[in-house]
C-alpha positions in Angstrom: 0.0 0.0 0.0 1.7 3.4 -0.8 1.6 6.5 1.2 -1.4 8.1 -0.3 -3.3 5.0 0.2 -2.3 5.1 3.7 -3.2 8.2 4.3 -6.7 8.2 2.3 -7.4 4.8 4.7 -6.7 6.6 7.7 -8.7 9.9 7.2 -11.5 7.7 6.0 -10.9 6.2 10.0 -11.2 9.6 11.6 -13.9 10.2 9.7 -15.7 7.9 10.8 -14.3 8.5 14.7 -16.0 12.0 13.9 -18.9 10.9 12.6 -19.7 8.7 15.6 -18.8 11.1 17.9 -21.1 14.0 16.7 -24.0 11.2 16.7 -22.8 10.5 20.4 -22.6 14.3 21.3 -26.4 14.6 19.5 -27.7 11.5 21.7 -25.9 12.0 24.7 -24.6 16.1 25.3 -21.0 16.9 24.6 -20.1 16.7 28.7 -22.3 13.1 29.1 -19.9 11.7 26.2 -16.4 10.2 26.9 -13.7 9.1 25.3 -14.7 5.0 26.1 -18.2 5.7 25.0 -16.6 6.6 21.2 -14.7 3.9 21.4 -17.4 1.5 22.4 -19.7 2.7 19.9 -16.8 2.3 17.3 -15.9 -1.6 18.8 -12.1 -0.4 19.4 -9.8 0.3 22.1 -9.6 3.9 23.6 -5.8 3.7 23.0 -6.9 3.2 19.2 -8.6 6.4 19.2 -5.5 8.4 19.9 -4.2 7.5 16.5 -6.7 9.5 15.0 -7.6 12.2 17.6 -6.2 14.3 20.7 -8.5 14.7 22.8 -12.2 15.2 23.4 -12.6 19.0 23.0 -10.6 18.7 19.3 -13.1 16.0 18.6 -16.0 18.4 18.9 -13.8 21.2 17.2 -13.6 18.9 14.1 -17.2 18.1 14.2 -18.6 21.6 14.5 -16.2 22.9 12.1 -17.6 20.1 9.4 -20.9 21.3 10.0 -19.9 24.8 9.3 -18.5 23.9 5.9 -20.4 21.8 4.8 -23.5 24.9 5.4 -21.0 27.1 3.5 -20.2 25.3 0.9 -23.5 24.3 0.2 -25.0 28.1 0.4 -22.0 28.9 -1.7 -22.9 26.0 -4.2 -26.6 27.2 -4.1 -25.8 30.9 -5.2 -23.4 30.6 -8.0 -26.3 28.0 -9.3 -28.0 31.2 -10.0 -31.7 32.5 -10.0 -33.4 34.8 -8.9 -33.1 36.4 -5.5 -36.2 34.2 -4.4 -34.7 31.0 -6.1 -31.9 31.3 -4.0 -33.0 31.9 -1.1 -35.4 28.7 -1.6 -32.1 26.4 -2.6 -29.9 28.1 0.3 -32.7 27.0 3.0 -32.6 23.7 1.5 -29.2 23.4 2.1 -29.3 24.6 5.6 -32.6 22.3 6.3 -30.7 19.3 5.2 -27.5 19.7 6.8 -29.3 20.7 10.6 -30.3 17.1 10.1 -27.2 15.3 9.4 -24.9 14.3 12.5 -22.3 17.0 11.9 -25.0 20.2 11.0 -27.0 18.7 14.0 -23.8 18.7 15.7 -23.2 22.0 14.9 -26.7 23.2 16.4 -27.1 21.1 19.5 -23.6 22.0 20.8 -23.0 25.7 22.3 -20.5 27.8 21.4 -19.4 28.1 24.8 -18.6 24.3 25.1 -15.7 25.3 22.3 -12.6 26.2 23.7 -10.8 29.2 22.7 -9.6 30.4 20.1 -11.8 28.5 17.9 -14.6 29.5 19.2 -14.0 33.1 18.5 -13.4 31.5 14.5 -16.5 29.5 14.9 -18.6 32.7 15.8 -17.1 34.4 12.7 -18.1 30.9 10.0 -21.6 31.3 11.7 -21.8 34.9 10.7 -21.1 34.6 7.2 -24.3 32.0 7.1 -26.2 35.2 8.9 -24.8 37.4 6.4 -25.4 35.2 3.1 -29.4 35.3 4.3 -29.5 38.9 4.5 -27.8 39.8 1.7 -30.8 37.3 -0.3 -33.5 38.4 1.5 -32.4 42.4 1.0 -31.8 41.4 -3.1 -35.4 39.4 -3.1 -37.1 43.2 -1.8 -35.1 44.8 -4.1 -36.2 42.6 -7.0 -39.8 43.0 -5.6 -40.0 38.8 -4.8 -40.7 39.3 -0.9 -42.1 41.5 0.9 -40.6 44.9 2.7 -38.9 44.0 5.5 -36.3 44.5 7.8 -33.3 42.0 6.3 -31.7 41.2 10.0 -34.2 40.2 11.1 -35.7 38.0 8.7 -32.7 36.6 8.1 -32.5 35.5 12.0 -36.1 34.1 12.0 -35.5 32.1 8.9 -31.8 30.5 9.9 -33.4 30.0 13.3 -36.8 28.1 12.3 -34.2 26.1 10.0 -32.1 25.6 12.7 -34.2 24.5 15.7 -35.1 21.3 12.9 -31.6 20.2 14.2 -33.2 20.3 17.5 -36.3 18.1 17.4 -35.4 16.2 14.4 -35.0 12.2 15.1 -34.5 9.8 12.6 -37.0 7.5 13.1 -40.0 10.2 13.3 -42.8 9.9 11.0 -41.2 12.5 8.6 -38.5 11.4 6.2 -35.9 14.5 5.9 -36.9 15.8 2.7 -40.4 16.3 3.9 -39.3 18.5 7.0 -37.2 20.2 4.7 -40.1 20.9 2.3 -42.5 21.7 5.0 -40.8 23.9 7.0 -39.3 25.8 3.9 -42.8 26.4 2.6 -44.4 27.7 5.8 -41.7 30.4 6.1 -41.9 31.3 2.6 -45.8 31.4 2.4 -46.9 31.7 6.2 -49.7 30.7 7.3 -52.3 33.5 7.7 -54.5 33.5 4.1 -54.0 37.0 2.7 -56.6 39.5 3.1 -58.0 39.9 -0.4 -57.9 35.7 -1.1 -60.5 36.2 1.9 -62.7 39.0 0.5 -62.8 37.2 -2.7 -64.3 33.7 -1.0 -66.7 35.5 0.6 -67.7 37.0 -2.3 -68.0 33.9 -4.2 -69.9 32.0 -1.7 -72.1 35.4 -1.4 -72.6 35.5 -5.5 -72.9 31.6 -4.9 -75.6 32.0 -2.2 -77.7 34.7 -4.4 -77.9 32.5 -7.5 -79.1 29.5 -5.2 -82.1 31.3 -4.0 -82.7 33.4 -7.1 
């Protein structure tokens, strides 16, 4: 086996150290999780894990900061796809939807920034910003381009990344929801609400009033 080989074999390992740990860290809490429980779950010595990670706190380092890119790189991917202000707002919620639901986006949301040890944190705070700003920016362009409503961008932006988020939250995987369904559900009720607008209303009753008249004419 050559070098590169080796090397492609063991990140495949720590990924999949990582990847059981943030699904440990979503069951269990970040402080209820040890070291032997990774290793348990993973049917290998705690010794083993050392190969492959320092400690416990650059474990969760590693898993927060997958979530981050992958949310990044998706919204990233989602944009340069193109659209309209509106379309890309739709595809980057889609993105952020799905990821909250895998173990490192879940990761990501379940596991405070506080429980990150500095200076990462500080770097963390900054990733999570740029997923902040790259809502704004869409929701300001989709006003501009007259696709959504007037509003205030920040804070639109914050209600939308943190209905998305909270899925991360509550989302278990054997609920009677598949992801994509969550994803589309959720995505549509902050898009359309839920409160049927004011002139759809006039016009029903005015129908079944015109209805009404020619029943009893």
């Amino acid at each position: 086996m050559g070098a590169g080989d080796r090397q492609r074999q063991r990140e495949a390992k720590r990924n999949a150290v990582l990847t059981t740990a943030a699904e440990l860290f979503n069951e269990r809490g970040f402080h209820a999780t040890s070291l032997d429980d990774i290793a348990a779950r993973l049917h290998v010595s705690k010794p083993t894990l050392y190969y492959y990670v320092k400690n416990k706190d650059e474990i969760l380092l590693a898993c927060v900061s997958k979530g981050l890119d992958m949310t990044l790189a998706g919204i990233e991917a989602s944009r340069a796809a193109g659209g309209n202000a509106l379309e890309q707002l739709r595809a980057c919620m889609q993105v952020y939807a799905d990821i909250v639901m895998q173990p490192f986006g879940m990761c990501l949301i379940r596991v405070g920034d506080e429980e990150v040890p500095e200076p990462a944190r500080t770097e963390l705070r900054r990733l999570k910003s740029e997923i902040d700003l790259a809502f704004r920016r869409l929701v300001a362009q989709g006003v501009q381009e007259g696709l959504l409503h007037p509003c205030d961008p920040k804070m639109t932006a914050f209600v939308i990344a943190g209905a998305l988020s909270w899925i991360g939250r509550w989302y278990q995987t054997q609920g009677s929801y598949s992801p994509e369904e969550i994803a589309q559900q959720c995505i549509e009720t902050l898009l359309r609400g839920v409160v049927v607008p004011a002139p759809a209303k006039s016009a029903g009753k005015f129908l079944r009033a015109t209805k009404k008249g020619a029943d009893s004419a």
